[in-house]
Each structure stands twice: as structure tokens, then as C-alpha cells.
N, CA, C and O atoms as a Tinker XYZ file with bonds, in Angstrom:
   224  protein
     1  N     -6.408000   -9.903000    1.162000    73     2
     2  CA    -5.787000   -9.293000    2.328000    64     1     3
     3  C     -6.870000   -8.508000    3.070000    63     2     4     5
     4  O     -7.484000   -7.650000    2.434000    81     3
     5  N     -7.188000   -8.742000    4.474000    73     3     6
     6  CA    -8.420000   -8.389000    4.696000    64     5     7
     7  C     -8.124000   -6.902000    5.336000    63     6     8     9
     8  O     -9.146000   -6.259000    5.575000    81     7
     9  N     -6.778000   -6.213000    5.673000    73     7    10
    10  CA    -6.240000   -5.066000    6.011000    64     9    11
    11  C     -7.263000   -4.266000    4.398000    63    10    12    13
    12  O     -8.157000   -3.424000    4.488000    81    11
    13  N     -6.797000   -4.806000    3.280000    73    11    14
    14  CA    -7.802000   -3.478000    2.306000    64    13    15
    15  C     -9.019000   -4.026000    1.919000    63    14    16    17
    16  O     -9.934000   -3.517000    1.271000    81    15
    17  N     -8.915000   -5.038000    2.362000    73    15    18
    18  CA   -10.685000   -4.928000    2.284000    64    17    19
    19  C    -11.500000   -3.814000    3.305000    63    18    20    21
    20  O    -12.374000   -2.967000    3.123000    81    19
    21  N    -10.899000   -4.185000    4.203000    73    19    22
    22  CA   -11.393000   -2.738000    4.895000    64    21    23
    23  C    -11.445000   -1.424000    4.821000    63    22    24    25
    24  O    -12.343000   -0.607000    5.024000    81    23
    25  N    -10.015000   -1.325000    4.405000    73    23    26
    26  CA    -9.912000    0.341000    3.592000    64    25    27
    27  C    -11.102000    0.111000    2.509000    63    26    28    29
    28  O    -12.007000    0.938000    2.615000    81    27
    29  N    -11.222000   -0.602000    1.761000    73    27    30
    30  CA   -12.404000   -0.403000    1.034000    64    29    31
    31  C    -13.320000   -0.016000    1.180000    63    30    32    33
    32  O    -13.792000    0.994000    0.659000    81    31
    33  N    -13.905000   -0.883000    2.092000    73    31    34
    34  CA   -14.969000   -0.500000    2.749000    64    33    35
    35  C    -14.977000    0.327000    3.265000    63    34    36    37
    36  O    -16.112000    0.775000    3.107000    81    35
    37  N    -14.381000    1.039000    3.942000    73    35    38
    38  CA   -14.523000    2.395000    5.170000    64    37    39
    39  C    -14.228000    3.401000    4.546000    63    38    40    41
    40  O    -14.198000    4.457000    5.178000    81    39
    41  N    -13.809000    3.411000    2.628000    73    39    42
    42  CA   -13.192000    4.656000    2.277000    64    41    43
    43  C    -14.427000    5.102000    1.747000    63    42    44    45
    44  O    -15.378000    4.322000    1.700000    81    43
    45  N    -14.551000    6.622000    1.219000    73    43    46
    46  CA   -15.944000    7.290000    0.376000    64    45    47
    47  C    -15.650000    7.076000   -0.916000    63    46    48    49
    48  O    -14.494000    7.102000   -1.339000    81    47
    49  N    -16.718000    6.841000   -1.668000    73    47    50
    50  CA   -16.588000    6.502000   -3.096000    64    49    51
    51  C    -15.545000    7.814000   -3.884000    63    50    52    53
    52  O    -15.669000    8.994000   -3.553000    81    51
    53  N    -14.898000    7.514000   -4.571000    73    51    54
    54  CA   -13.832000    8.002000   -5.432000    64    53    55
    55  C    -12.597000    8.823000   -4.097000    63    54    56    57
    56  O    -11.954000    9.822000   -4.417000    81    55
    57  N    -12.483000    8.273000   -2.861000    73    55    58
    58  CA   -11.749000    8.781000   -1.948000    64    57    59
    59  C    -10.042000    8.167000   -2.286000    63    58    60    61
    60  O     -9.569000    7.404000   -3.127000    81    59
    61  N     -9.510000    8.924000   -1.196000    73    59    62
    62  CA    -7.776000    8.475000   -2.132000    64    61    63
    63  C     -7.239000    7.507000   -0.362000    63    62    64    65
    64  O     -7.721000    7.598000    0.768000    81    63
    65  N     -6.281000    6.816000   -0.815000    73    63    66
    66  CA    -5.458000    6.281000    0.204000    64    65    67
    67  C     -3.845000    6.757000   -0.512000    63    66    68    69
    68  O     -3.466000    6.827000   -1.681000    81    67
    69  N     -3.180000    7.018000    0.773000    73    67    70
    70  CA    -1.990000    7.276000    0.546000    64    69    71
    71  C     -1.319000    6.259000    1.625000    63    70    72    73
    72  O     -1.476000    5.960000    2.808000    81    71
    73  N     -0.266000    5.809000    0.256000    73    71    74
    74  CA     0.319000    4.772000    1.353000    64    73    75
    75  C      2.261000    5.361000    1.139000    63    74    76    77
    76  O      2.864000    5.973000    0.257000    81    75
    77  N      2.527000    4.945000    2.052000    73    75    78
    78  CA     4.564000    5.455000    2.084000    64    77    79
    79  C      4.923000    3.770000    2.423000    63    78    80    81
    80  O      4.862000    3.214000    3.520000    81    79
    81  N      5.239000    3.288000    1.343000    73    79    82
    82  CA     6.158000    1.700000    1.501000    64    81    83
    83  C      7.219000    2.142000    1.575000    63    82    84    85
    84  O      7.584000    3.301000    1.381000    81    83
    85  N      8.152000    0.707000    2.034000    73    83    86
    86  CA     9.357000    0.276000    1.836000    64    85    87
    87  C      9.450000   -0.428000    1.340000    63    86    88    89
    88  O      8.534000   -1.239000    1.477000    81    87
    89  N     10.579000   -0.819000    0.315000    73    87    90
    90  CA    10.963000   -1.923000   -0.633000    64    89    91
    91  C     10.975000   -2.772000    0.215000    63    90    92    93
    92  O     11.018000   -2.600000    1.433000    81    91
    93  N     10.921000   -4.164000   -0.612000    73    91    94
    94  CA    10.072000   -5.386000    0.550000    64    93    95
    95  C     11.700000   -5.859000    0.353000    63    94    96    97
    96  O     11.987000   -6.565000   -0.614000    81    95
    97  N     12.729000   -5.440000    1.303000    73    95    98
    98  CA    14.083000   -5.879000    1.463000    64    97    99
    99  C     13.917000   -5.365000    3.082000    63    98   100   101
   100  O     13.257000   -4.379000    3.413000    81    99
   101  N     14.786000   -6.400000    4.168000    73    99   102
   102  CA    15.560000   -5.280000    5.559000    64   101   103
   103  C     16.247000   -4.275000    5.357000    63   102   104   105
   104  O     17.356000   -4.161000    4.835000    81   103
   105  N     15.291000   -3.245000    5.956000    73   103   106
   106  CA    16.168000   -1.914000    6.333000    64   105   107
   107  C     16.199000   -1.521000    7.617000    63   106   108   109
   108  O     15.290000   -1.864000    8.373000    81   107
   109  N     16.970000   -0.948000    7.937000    73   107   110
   110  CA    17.600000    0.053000    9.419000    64   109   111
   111  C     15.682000    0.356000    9.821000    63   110   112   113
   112  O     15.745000    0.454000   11.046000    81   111
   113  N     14.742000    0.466000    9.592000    73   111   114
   114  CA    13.573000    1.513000    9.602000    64   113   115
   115  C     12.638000    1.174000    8.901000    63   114   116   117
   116  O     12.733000    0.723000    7.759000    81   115
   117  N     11.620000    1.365000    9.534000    73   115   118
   118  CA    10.279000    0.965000    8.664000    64   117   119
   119  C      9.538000   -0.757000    9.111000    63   118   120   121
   120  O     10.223000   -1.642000    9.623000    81   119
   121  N      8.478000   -0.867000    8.874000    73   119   122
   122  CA     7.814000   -2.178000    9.604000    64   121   123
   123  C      8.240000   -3.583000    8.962000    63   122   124   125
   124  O      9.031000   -3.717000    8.029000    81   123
   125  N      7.623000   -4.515000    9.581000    73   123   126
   126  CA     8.681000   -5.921000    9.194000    64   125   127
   127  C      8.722000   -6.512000    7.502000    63   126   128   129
   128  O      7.720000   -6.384000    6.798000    81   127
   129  N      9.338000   -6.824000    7.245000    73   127   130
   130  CA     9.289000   -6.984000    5.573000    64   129   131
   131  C      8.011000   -7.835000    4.810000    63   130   132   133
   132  O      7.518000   -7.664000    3.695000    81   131
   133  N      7.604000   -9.078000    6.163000    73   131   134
   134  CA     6.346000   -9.235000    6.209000    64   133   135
   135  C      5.010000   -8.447000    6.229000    63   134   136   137
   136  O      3.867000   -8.897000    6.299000    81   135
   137  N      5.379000   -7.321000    6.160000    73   135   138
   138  CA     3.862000   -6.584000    6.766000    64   137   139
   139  C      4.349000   -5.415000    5.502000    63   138   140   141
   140  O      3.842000   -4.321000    5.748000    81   139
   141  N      5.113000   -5.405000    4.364000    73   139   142
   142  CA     4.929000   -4.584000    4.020000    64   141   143
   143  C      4.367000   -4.889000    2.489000    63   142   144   145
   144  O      5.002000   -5.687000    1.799000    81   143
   145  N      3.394000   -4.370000    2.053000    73   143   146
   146  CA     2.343000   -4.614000    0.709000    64   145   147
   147  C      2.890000   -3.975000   -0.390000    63   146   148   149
   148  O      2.891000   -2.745000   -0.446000    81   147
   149  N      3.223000   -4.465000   -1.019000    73   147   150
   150  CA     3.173000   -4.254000   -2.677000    64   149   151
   151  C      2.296000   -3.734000   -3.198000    63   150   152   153
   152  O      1.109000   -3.885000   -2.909000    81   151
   153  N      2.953000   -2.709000   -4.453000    73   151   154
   154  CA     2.345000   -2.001000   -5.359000    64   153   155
   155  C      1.165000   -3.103000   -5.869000    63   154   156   157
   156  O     -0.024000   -2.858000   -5.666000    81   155
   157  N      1.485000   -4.003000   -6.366000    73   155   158
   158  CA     1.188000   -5.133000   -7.444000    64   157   159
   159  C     -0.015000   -5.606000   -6.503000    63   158   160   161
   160  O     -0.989000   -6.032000   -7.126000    81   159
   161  N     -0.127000   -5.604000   -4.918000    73   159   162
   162  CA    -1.320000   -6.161000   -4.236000    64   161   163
   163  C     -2.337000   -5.537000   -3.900000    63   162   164   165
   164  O     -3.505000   -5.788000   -3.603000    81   163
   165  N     -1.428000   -4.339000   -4.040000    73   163   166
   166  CA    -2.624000   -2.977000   -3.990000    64   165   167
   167  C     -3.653000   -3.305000   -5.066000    63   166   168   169
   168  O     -4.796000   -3.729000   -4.892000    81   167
   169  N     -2.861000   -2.953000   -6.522000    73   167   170
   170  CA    -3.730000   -2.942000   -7.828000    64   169   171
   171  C     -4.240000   -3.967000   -7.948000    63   170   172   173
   172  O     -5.029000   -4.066000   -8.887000    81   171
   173  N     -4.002000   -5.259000   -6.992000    73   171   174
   174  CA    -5.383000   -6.339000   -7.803000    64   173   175
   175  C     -6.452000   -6.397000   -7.001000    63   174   176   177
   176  O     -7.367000   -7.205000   -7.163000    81   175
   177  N     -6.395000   -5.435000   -5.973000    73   175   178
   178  CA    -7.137000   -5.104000   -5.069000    64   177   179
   179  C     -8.183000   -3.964000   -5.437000    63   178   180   181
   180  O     -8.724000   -3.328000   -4.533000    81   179
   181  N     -8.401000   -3.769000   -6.483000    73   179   182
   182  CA    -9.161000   -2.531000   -6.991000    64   181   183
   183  C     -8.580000   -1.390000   -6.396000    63   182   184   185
   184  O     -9.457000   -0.591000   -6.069000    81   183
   185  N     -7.521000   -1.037000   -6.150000    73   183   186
   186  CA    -6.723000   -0.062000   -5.998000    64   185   187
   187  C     -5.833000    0.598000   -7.107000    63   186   188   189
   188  O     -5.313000   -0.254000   -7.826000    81   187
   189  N     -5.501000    1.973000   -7.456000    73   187   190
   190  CA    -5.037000    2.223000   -8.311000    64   189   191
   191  C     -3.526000    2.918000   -8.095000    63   190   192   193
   192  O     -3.525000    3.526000   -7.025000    81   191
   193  N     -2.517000    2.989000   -8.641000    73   191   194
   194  CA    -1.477000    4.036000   -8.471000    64   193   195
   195  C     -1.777000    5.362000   -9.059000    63   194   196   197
   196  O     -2.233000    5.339000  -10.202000    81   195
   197  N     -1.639000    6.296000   -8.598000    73   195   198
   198  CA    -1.899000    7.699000   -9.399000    64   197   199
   199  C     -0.780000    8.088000   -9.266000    63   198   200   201
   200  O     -0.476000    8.803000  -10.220000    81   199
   201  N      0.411000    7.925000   -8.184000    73   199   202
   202  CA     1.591000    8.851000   -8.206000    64   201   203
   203  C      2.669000    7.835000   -7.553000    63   202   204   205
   204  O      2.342000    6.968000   -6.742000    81   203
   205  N      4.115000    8.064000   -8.045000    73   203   206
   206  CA     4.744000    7.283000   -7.313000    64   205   207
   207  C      6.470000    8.012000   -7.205000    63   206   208   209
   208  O      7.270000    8.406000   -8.054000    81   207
   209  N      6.482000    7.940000   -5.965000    73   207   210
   210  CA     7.849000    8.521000   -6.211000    64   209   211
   211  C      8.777000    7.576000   -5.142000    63   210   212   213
   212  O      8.586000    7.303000   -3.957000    81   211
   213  N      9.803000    7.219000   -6.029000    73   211   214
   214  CA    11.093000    6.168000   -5.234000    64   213   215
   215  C     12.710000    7.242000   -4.860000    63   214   216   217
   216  O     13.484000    7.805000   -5.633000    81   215
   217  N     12.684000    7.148000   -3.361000    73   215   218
   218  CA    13.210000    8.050000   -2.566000    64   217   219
   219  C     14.340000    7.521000   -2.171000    63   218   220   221
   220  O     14.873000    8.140000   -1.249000    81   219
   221  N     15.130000    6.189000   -2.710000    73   219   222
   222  CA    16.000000    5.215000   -2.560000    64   221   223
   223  C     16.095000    4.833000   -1.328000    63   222   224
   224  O     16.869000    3.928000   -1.020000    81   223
């Protein structure tokens, strides 16, 4: 996904990204269900979870 390859690149070594998803279902709010990234694509992305909180 070339959207974090870039964050990669442009972030400082040991720097954090914070991301606010939506469950990849239609809701009332939030961007198209297409455009929204998974936990799971993050982490094979050399990305890590450190915190997660589900807000229903």
C-alpha cells in the first residue's frame, strides 16, 4: 500500500502514527469502506499496535 510506504518514509526513526479507523462495515460517518486499512495491514507493514481502544 503505497499510502504507508510513505508514512514510512517521512516518519523519524522510532516516531509514532496514530491512526482513528472504522470497522471496515457502512456507517452513517467516516471515509469509504474502501479506503479504510486494517489493523492486520498496518502490522505487515512494519507497523506496530501499541494501544487500541474499540468505541463501538
Amino acid at each position: 500500500m503505497s499510502m504507508l510506504n510513505e508514512i514510512k518514509r517521512i516518519l523519524k526513526v522510532n516516531g509514532k502514527l496514530l491512526t482513528i479507523e472504522f470497522h471496515k462495515e457502512k456507517t452513517p460517518m467516516g471515509p469509504l469502506v474502501d479506503h479504510r486499512i486494517s489493523e492486520e495491514i498496518c502490522n505487515s507493514n512494519d507497523f506496530k499496535t501499541i494501544d487500541k481502544k474499540i468505541l463501538s
